[in-house]
C-alpha positions in Angstrom: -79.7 -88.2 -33.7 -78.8 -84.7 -34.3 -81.4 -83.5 -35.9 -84.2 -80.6 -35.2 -88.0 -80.6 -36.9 -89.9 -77.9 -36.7 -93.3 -78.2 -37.9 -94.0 -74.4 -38.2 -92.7 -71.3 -37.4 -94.4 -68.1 -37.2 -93.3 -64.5 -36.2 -95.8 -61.6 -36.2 -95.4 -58.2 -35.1 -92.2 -58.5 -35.7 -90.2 -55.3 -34.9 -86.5 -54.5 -35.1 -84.6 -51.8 -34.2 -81.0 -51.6 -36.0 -78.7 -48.4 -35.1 -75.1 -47.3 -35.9 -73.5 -45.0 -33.6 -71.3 -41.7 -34.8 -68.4 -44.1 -33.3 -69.2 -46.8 -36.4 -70.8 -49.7 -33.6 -73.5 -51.2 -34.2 -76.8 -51.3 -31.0 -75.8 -55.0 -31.6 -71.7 -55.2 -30.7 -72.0 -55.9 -27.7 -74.0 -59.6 -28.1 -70.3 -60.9 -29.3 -69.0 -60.3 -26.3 -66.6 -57.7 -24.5 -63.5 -57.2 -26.5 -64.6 -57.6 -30.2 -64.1 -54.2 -32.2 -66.9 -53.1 -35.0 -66.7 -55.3 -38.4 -64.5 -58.3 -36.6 -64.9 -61.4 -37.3 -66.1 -63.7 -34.2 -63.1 -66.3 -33.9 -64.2 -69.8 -33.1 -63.6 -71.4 -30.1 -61.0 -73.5 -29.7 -61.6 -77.1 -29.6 -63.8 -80.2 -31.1 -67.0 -79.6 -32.7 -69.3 -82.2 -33.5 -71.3 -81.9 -36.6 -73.9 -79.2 -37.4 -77.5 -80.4 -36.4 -79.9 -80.9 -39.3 -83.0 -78.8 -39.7 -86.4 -79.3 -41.3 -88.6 -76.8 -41.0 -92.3 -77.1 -42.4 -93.8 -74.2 -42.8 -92.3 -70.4 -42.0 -94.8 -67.1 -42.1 -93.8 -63.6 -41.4 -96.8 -61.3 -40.7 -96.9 -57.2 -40.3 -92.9 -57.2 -39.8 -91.1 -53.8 -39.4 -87.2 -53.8 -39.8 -85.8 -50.2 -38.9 -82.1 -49.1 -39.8 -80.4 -45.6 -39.1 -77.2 -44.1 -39.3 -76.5 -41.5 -36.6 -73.3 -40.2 -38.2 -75.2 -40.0 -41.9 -78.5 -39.8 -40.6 -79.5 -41.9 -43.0 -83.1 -43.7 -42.4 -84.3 -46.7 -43.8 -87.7 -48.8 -42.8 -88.9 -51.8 -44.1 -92.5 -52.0 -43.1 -95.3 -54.6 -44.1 -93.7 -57.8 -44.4 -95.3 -60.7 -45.2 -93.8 -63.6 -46.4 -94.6 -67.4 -46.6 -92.4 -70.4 -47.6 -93.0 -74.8 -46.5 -92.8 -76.9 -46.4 -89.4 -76.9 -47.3 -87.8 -80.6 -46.3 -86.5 -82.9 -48.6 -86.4 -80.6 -51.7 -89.8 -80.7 -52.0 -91.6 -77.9 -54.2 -93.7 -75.0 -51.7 -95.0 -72.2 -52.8 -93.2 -68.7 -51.8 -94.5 -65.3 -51.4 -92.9 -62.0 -50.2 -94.1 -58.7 -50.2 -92.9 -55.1 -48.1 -92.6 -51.7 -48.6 -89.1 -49.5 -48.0 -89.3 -45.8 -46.6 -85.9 -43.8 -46.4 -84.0 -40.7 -46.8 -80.6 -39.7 -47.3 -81.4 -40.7 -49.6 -84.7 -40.3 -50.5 -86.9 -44.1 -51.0 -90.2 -45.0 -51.4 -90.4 -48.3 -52.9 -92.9 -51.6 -53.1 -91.4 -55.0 -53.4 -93.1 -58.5 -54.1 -92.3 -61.7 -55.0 -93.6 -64.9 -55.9 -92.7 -68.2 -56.9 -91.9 -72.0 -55.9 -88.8 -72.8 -54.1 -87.1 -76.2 -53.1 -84.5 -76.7 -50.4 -82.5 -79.9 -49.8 -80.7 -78.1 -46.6 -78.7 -82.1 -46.0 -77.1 -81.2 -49.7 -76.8 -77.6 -49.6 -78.6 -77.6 -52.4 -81.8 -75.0 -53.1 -84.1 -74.0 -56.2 -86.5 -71.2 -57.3 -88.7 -71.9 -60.7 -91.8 -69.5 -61.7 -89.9 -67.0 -60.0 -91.4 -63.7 -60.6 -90.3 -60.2 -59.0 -91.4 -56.9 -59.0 -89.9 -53.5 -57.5 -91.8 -50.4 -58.2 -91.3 -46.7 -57.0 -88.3 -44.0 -56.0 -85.1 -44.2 -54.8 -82.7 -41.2 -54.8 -82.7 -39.6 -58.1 -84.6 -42.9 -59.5 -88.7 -41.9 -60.1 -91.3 -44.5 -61.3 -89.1 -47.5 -61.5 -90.7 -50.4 -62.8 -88.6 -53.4 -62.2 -89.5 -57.1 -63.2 -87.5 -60.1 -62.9 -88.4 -64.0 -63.8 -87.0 -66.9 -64.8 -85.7 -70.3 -63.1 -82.9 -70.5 -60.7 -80.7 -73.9 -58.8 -78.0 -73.8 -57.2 -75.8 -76.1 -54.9 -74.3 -79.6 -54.2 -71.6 -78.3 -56.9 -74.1 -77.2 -60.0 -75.3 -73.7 -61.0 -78.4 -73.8 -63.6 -80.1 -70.2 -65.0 -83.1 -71.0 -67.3 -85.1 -68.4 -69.0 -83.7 -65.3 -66.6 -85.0 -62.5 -68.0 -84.9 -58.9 -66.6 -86.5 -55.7 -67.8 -86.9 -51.9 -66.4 -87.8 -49.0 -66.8 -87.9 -45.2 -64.9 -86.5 -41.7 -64.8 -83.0 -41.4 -63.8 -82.5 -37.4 -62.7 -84.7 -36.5 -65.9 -83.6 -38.9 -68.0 -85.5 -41.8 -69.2 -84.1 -45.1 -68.4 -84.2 -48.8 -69.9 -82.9 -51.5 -69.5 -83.2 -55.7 -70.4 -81.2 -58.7 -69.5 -81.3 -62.2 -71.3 -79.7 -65.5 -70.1 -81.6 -68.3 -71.9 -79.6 -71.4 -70.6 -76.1 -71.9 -68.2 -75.5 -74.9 -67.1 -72.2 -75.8 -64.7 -71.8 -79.0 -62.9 -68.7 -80.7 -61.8 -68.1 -82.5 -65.3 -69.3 -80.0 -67.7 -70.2 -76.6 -68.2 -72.6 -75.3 -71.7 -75.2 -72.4 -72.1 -76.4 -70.1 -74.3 -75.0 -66.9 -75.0 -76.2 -63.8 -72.6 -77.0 -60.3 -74.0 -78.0 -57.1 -71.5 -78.7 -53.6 -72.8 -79.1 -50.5 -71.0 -80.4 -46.9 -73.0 -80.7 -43.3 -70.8 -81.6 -40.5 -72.7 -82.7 -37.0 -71.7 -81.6 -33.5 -71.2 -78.7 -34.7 -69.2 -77.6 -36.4 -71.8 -77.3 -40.1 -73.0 -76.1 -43.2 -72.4 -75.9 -46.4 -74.5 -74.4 -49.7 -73.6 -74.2 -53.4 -74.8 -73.0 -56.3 -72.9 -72.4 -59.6 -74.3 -71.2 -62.6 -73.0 -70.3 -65.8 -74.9 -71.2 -69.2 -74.0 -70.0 -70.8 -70.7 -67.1 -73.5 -71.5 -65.3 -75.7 -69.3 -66.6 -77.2 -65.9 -67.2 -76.2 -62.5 -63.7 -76.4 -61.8 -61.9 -74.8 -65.1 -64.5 -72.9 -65.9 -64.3 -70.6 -69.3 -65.7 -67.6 -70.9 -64.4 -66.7 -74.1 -65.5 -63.1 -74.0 -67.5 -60.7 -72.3 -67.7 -57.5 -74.3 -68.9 -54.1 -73.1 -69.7 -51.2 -75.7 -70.3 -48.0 -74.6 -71.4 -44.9 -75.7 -72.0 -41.7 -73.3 -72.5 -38.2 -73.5 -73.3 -35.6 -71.6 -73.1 -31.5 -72.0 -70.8 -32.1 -74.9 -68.3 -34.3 -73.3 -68.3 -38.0 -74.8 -66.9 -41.2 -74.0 -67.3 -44.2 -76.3 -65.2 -47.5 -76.7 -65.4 -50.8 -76.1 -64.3 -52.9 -72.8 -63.5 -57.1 -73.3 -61.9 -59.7 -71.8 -62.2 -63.8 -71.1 -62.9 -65.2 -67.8 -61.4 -68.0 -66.1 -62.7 -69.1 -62.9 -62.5 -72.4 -60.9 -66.2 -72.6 -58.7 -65.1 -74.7 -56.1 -62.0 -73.0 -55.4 -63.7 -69.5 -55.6 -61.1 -67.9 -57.5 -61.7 -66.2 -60.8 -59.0 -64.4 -63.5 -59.2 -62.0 -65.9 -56.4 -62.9 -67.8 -56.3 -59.8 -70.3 -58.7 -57.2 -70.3 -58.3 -54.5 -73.2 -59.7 -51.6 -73.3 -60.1 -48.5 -76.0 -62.1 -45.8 -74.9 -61.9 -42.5 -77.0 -63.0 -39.2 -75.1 -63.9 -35.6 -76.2 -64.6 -32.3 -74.9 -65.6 -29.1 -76.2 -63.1 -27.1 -77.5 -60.8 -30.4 -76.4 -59.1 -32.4 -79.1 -59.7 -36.0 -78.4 -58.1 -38.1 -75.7 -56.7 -41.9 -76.5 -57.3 -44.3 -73.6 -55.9 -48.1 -74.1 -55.7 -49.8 -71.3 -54.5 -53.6 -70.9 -54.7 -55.3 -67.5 -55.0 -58.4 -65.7 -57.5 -59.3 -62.4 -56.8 -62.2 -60.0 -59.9 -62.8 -57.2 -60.1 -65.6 -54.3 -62.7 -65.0 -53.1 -62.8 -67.2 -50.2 -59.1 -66.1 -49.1 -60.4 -62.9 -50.1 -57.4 -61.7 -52.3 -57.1 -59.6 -55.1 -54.2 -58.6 -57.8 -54.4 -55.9 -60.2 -51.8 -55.2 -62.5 -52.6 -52.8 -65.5 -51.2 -50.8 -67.6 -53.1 -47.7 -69.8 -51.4 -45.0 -72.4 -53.4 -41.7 -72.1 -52.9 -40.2 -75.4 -49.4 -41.8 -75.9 -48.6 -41.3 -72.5 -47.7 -44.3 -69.8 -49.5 -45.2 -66.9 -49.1 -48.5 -64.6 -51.5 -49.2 -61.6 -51.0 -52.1 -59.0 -53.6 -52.8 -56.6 -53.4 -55.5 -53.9 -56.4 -56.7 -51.6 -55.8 -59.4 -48.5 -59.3 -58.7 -47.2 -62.5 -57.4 -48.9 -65.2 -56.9 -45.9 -63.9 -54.3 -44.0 -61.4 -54.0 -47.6 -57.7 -53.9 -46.6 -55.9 -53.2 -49.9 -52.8 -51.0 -50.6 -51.9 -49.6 -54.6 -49.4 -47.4 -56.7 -50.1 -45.4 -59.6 -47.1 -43.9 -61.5 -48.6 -41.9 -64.9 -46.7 -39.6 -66.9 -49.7 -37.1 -67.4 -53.1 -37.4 -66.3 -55.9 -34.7 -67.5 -58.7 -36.3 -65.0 -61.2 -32.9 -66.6 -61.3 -35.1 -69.6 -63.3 -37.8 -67.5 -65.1 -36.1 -64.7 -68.3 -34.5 -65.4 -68.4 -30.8 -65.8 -69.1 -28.7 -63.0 -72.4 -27.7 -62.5 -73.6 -24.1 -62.6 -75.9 -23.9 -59.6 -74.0 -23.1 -56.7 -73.8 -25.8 -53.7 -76.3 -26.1 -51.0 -75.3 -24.9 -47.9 -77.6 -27.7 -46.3 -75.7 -30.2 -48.9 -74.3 -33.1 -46.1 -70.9 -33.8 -46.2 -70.5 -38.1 -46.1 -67.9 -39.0 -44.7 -68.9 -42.3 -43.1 -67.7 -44.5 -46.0 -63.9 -43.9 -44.4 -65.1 -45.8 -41.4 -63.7 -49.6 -41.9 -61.3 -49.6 -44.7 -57.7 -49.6 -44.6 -56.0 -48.2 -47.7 -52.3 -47.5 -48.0 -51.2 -46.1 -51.2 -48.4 -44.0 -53.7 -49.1 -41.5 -56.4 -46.5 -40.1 -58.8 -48.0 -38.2 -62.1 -45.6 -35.6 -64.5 -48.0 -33.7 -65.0 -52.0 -33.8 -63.3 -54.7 -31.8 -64.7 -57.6 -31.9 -62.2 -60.5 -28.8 -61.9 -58.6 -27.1 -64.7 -55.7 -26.6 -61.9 -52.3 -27.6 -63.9 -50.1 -29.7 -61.3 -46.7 -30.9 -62.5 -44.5 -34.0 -60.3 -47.1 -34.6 -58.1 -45.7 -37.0 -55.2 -48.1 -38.7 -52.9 -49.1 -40.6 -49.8 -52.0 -42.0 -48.7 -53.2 -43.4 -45.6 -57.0 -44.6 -44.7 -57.2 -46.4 -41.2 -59.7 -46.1 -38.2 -61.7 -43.4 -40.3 -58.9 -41.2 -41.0 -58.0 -40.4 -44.2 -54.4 -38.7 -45.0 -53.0 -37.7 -48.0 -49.2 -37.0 -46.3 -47.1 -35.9 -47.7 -47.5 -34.7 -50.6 -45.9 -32.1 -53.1 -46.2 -30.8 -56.6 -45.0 -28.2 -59.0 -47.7 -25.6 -59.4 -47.3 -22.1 -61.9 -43.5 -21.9 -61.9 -43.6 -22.5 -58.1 -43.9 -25.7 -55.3 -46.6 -26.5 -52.9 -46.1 -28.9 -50.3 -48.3 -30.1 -47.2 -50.4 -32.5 -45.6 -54.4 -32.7 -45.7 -56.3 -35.0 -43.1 -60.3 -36.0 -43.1 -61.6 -37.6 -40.2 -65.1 -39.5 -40.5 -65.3 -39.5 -36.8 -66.5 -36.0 -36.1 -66.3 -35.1 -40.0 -63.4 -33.1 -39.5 -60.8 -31.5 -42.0 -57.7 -30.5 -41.4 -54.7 -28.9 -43.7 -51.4 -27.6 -44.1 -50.2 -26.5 -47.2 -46.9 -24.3 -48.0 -47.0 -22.5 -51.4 -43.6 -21.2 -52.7 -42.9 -18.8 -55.5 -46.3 -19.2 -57.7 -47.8 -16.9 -60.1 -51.0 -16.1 -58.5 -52.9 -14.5 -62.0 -53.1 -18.0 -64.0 -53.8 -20.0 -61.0 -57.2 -17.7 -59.8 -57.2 -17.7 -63.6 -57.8 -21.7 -63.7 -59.1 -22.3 -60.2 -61.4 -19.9 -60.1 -62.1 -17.9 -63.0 -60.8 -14.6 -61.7 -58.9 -12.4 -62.8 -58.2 -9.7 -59.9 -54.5 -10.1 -58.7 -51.1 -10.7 -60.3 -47.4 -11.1 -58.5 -45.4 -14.4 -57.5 -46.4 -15.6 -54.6 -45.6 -17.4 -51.1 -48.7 -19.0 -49.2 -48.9 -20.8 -46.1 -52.4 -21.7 -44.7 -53.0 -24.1 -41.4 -56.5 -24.9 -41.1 -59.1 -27.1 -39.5 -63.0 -27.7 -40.0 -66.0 -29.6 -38.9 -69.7 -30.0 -39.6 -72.1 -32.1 -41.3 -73.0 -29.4 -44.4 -71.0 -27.4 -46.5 -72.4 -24.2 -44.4 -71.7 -25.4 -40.9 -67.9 -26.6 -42.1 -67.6 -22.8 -43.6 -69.1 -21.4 -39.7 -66.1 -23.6 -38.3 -63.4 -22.6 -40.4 -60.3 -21.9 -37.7 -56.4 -21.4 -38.1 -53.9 -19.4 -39.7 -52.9 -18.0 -43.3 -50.1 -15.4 -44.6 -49.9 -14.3 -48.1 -46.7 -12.4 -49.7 -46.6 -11.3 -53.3 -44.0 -9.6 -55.4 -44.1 -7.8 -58.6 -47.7 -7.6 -58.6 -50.6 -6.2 -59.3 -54.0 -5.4 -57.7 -57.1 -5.3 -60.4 -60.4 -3.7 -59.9 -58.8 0.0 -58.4 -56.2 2.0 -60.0 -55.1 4.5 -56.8 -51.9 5.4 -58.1 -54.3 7.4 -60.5 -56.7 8.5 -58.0 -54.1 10.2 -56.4 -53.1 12.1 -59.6 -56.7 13.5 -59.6 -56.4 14.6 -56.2 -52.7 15.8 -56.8 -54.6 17.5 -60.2 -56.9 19.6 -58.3 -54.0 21.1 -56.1 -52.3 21.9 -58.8 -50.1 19.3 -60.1 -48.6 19.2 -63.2 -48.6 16.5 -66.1 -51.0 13.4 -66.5 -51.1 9.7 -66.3 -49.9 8.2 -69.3 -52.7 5.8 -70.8 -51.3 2.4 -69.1 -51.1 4.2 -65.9 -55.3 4.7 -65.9 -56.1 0.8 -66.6 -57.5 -0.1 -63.1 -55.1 -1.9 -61.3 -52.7 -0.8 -58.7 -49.3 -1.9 -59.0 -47.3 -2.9 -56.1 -43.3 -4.4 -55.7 -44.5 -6.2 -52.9 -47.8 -7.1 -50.5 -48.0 -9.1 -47.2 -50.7 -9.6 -45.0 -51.7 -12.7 -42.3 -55.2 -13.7 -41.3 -56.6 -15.0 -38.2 -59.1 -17.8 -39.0 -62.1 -18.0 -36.8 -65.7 -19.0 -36.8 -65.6 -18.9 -40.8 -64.3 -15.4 -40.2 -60.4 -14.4 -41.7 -59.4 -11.2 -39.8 -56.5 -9.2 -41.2 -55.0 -6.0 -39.5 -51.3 -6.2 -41.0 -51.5 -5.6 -44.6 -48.9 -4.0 -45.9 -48.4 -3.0 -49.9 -45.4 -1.3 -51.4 -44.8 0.8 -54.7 -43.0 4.1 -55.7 -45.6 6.1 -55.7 -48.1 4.6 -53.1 -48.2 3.0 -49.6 -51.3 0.7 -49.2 -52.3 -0.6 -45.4 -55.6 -2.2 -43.9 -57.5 -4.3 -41.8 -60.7 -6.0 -42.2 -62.4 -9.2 -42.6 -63.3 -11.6 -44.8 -66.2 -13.5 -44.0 -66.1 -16.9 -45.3 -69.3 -18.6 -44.0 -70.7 -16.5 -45.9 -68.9 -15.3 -48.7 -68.7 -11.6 -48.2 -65.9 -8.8 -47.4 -65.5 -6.0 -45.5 -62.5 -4.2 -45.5 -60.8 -1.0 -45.2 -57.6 0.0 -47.4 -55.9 2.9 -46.6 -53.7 4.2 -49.4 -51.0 6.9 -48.8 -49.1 8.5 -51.3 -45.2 8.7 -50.6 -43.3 12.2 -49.8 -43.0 13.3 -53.1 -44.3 12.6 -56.1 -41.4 13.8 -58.0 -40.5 11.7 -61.2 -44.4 10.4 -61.1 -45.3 13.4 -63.3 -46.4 15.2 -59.9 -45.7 17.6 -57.5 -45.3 17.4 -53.8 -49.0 19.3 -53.1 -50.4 16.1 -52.5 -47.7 14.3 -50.3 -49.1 13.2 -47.0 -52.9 12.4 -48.5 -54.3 9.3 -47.2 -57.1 7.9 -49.6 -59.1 5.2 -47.7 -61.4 3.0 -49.7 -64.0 0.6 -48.5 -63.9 -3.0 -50.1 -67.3 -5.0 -49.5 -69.7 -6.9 -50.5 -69.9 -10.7 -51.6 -66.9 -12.8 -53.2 -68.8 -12.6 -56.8 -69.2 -8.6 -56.9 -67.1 -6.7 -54.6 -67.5 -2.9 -54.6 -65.1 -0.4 -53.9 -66.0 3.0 -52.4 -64.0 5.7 -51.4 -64.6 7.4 -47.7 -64.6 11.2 -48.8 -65.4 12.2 -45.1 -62.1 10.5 -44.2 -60.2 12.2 -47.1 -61.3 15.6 -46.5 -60.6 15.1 -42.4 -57.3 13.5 -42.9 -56.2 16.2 -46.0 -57.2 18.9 -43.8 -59.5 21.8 -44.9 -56.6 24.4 -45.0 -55.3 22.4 -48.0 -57.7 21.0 -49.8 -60.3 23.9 -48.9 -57.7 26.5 -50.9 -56.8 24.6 -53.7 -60.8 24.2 -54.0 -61.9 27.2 -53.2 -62.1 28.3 -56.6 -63.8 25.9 -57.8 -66.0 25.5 -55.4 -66.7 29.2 -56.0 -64.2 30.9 -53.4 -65.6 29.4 -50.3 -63.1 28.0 -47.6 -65.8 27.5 -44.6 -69.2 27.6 -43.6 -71.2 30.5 -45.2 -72.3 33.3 -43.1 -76.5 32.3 -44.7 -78.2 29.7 -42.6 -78.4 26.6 -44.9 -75.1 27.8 -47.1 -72.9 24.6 -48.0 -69.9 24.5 -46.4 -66.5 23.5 -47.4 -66.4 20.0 -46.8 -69.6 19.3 -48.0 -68.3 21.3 -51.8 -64.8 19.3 -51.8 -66.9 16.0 -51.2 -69.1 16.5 -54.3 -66.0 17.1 -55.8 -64.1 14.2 -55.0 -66.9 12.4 -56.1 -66.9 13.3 -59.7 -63.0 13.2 -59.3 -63.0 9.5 -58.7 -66.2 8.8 -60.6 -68.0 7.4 -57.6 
């Protein structure tokens, strides 16, 4: 007759083993079949099927059941351990009691949670039709940055054979979120939908976080339903916010009505509005309205977006279209006039990051995203971008933001970037033309060290699973050329006067000349990228008074320098306030240390060799109390060792 009983069924000591490889498959692919990719969906066979046997089952009891899950390319770990659960009889929509309780163990991130549930279900599996009353849930423990959570749930639940009733839902929680303090409450007293009418009460959710981090205060309300089940109608749902968080603030309110039809499984949100008002310190206060409209069907899995937002007077239109929403396949355009995305993000922390912090990049595995950008003028990481044209591409775990192009301080860049899930590789090539390199380190970075218009070009290529191991990896290719410029932290130009002082030279620096920096008309130098490590032997720095060359390296992976400048001065130092006595000198000076506080030190054995003791032994001899070599006296200081103390109070080192 087409129909299966089962009196009872019981599994105990269960135990389940679920992997996904690096390669995104799951250890259960290959049961489809040969030939199905990851995240396909199995195609039915061709041909007549008859109808779907019925099932009643009686009773079903899960004892001491362990589910396991990891993801090798994430590492992320997740067990469900101690499950129990009980349910039956469930035939005929008859009421049995129901019971489920387990415990979940994870990290990456971090769990440690309890779970358990009780209540009275019916199922009427010949209607499609099932119910849960006295239902009552509980979650309690940790998850990520979650501690203590305390989680309830109850209320009365039906659904199928075309109706939807909610009775008496009622949600409440509390924890620590990061160090905040976290609560939250949901009320739906009565919906009722069926085929011929929908009615219900209105619903009201609120959600508080307060703490050192800051605080967060939002309202939802929803009016009651309207309709039926097949034009159904909500007049309003309404979201007020209010966040802030180190002195940045958000507040506004969110709205708009619903239209759905149930058993067509679309839904519309014919005109959401929205009027948020940001701040910042030291910021005056951003505008945001935004008006937009939201088409879903959900079972052709489709989505239209079509909104458009003025950013402190300023236009913005988005378009976003999905054909498919599991693995999403979806393509959008954004064209704004100016975007300051600072104003939204959250500041930047001060701690530095983690070399151990994991780089996820598994989320690129299974979407397919095509997309355009074009903004006037982007503010992101207080780096000011101007026509910014771009492409993106996300397919088979690659990510690609090519090409794309941008004004940047009075100059262009241009280039492609590439991130790979698969192997969690990064790849770029970027050309930088005719920038001014002191208010971009300005901006980026906060530094002020280097000045001159600039030409970049860098070709580069990473991979690792942390932020140190991608730093180790760093390979490929750069070249920097800078005109007009200047060097901060070392004034040699006047170092050289000192030296050019003690044999005999005439005049001084004028007051500008002794700020410490050394000017240049132009610098070039190329580095060879490898193992984190940027090895330069070709620099090369111009000006009229001083030659500058080097080599050295600059050790990424772990943020430190050593290098070696060797500064010459030019054949004569006529018209530089200077004589000729010191023409030929080359000063050398050390530059190491970490990125945050390099030194400088001047080699003064190096000096005094390459000066040569005939020259700056005479000039010094005075000084240094007439002596031009080693003293006849057994333990007499010699020459060099005078004209080195001497240098040392020259340069102040």
């Amino acid at each position: 007759a087409g129909n299966v009983a089962l009196e009872q069924v019981s599994i105990a000591g269960l135990n389940l083993e679920v992997r996904k490889g690096k390669d995104g498959r799951m250890n259960f692919d290959d049961l489809a079949g040969p030939g199905r990719e990851p995240g396909a969906e199995a195609r039915p066979e061709r041909g007549e099927r008859g109808p779907a046997p019925r099932f009643a089952v009686g009773r079903l009891s899960i004892d001491r059941g362990r589910i396991a899950y990891r993801d090798e390319a994430s590492g992320q770990d997740l067990v469900i351990e101690g499950l129990n659960a009980k349910l039956g009889p469930l035939e005929g929509g008859a009421a049995s009691p129901l019971s489920l309780a387990l415990s979940i163990a994870g990290h990456r991130p971090e769990v440690a949670m309890k779970v358990a549930v009780s209540g009275e279900a019916r199922l009427d599996s010949a209607r499609g039709a099932f119910a849960v009353s006295k239902f009552d849930a509980r979650v309690g423990g940790s998850a990520a940055t979650m501690k203590g959570l305390d989680l309830r749930l109850t209320g009365n639940l039906a659904a199928g054979a075309g109706r939807i009733e909610v009775n008496q839902l009622a949600l409440a929680a509390s924890g620590t979120f990061d160090r905040d303090a976290m609560t939250a409450s949901l009320r739906a007293p009565s919906i009722s939908v069926a085929p011929d009418k929908a009615s219900g009460a209105a619903v009201e959710g609120r959600f508080r976080l307060a703490g050192p981090q800051g605080s967060l205060e939002a309202r939802l309300d929803m009016a009651a339903i309207e309709g039926t089940a097949s034009a159904l109608s909500i007049p309003e749902i309404a979201l007020v916010l209010d966040a802030a968080r180190q002195g940045r603030r958000i507040a506004g309110r969110v709205a708009t009505p619903v239209k759905a039809s149930l058993a067509a499984g679309t839904w519309e949100l014919p005109r959401l509005a929205a009027d948020l008002g940001v701040s910042a310190p030291g910021k005056a206060r951003a505008q945001v309205n935004l008006q937009a409209s939201v088409k879903a069907d959900l079972r052709r899995q489709n989505l239209a977006v079509d909104a458009q937002a003025k950013l402190d007077g300023q236009d913005a239109k988005l378009k976003v279209s999905a054909t498919r929403f599991a693995p999403l396949d979806a393509s959008f355009d954004l064209d704004a006039q100016r975007l300051n995305l600072d104003d939204f993000l959250p500041p930047k922390k001060d701690e530095p990051a983690r070399p151990d912090e994991p780089i996820e990049l598994a989320a690129l595995i299974g979407p397919r995203v095509t997309g355009k950008v074009r903004i006037g003028a982007l503010r992101v990481s207080n780096v000011a971008l101007s026509d910014l044209r771009a492409e993106l591409k996300l397919a088979g775990g690659r990510l690609e933001l090519a090409p794309h192009s941008a004004g940047l301080y009075q100059g262009t860049l241009s280039g492609a970037l590439a991130v790979e899930a698969r192997g969690n590789r990064i790849s770029l090539r970027e050309t930088v033309q005719g920038v001014q390199i002191n208010p971009l380190l300005r901006d980026l970075a906060d530094k002020d060290i280097l000045e001159g218009k600039g030409d970049v070009t860098l070709e580069l290529n990473a991979a690792g699973a942390t932020v140190a191991q991608m730093k180790r990896s760093l390979a490929g290719t750069a070249r920097v050329v800078l005109k007009d410029g200047a060097y901060k932290g070392i004034n040699l130009a006047e170092s050289f006067r000192k030296v050019s002082g003690v044999l005999g030279a005439r005049g001084t620096a004028s007051p500008g000349e002794r700020s410490q920096k050394t000017d240049f008309s132009e610098a070039s130098a190329s580095f060879a990228i490898k193992g984190g490590v940027a090895h330069n032997e070709d620099l090369s720095m111009k000006s009229p008074f001083v030659r500058v060359a080097g080599s050295g390296d600059l050790d990424i992976g772990n943020s430190t320098v050593n290098y070696i400048a060797k500064a010459s001065l030019v054949a004569t130092a006529t018209g530089q306030q200077g004589r000729d006595d010191a023409a030929g000198i080359t000063l050398p000076v050390r530059i190491h240390g970490p990125f945050a506080a390099v030194k400088y030190d001047v080699d003064y054995g190096a000096l005094v060799g390459a000066t040569g003791l005939d020259r700056l032994g005479s000039r010094l001899g005075g000084i240094l109390g007439g002596r031009t070599g080693g003293d006849a006296k057994a333990g007499a200081p010699s020459a060099v060792d005078g004209v080195k103390d001497r240098l040392k109070g020259l340069f102040g080192r």
